[in-house]
C-alpha positions in Angstrom: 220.8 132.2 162.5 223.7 131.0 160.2 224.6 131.4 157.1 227.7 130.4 155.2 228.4 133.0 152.6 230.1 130.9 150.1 226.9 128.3 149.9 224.1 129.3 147.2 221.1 130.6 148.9 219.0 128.0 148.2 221.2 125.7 150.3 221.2 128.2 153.4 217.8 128.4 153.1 217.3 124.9 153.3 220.0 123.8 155.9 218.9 126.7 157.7 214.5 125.3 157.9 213.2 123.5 161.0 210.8 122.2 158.5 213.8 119.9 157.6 212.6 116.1 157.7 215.0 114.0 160.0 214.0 110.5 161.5 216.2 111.2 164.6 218.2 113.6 165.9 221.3 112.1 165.4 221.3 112.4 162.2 224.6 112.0 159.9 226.4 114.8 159.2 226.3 116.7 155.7 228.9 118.9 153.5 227.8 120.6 150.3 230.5 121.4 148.0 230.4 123.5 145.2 233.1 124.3 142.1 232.2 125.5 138.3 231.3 122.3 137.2 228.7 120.5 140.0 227.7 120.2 143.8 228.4 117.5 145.5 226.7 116.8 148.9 229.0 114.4 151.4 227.0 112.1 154.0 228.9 110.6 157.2 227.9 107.1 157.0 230.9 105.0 158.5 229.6 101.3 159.1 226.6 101.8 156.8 226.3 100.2 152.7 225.4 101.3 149.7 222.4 98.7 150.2 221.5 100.9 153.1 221.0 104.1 150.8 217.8 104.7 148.6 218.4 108.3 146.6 216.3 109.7 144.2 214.4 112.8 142.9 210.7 113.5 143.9 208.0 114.5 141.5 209.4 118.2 142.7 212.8 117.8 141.3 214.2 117.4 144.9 217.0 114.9 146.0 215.6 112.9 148.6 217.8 110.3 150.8 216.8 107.8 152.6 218.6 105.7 155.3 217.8 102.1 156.7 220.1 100.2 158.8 218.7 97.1 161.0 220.4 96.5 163.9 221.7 93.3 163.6 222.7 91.4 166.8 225.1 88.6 165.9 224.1 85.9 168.7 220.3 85.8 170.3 222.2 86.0 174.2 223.9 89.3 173.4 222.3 92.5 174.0 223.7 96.3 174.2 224.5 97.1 177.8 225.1 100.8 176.3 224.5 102.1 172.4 225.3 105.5 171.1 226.4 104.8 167.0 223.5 103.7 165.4 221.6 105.3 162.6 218.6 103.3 162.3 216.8 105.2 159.9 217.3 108.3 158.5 215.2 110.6 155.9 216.1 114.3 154.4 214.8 115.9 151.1 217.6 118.7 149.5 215.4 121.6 147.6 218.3 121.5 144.3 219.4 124.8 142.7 217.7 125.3 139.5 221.2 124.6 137.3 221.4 121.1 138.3 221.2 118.7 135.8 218.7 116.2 137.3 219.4 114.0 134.2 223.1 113.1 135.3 222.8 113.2 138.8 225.2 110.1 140.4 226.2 108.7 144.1 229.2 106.5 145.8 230.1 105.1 148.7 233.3 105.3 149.8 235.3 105.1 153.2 232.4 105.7 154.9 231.2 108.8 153.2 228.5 108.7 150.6 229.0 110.9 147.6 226.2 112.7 145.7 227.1 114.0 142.3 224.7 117.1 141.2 226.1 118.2 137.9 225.5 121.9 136.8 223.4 122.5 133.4 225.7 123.3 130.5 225.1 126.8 129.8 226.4 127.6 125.9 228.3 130.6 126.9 227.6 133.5 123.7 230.9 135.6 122.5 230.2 139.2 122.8 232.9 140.8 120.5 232.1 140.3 116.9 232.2 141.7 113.7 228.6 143.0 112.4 227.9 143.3 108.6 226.5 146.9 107.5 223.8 146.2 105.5 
């Protein structure tokens, strides 16, 4: 089994469960990215729309993202001799880290690559050096 270090364990954990819900196995392909601010979570989807995309967060709290693309043949006598790019339909739920702000989450397509904004909670961070009154 692999693990990537540098991902937070609930993201191994998950990546890393055949009880992972995929339509098909050729499934697009998925980065997680992490910095001090949010996650974002990159699909491949070259060819595919925004209208193809239905994201949202189950009564759980996890992001679930859902794929649909019809084939669409443009003229009734053509037909595939041979077809090896099509996602059809695709489904995967991601279990979130429990400092995502589920309030703010956001997505965007671009170049082929939709975008999945998971902003981290804004923790008030306390000073520790102060001055304390003697009473």
């Amino acid at each position: 089994m692999y693990k990537n270090s540098w991902l937070p364990e609930v993201f191994n954990d998950f990546f890393d469960n055949n009880n992972m819900p995929k339509a098909n196995a050729t499934a697009p392909a998925i980065n997680v990215l992490v910095n001090d601010t949010e996650y974002t979570v990159e699909l491949a989807a070259p060819g595919l729309r925004k209208e193809d995309f239905d994201i949202s967060l189950n009564a759980e709290g996890d992001l679930v993202i859902k794929m649909e693309k019809k084939a669409e043949v443009k003229d009734e006598n053509t037909r595939y001799l041979r077809r090896e790019f099509a996602y059809s339909k695709y489904e995967q739920t991601l279990i979130l880290p429990d400092d995502v702000n589920k309030d703010e989450v956001g997505a965007r397509m671009a170049d082929g690559v939709l975008n999945i904004t998971l902003p981290k909670l804004n923790k008030s961070i306390q000073k520790v050096a102060r001055q304390i009154e003697v009473g």
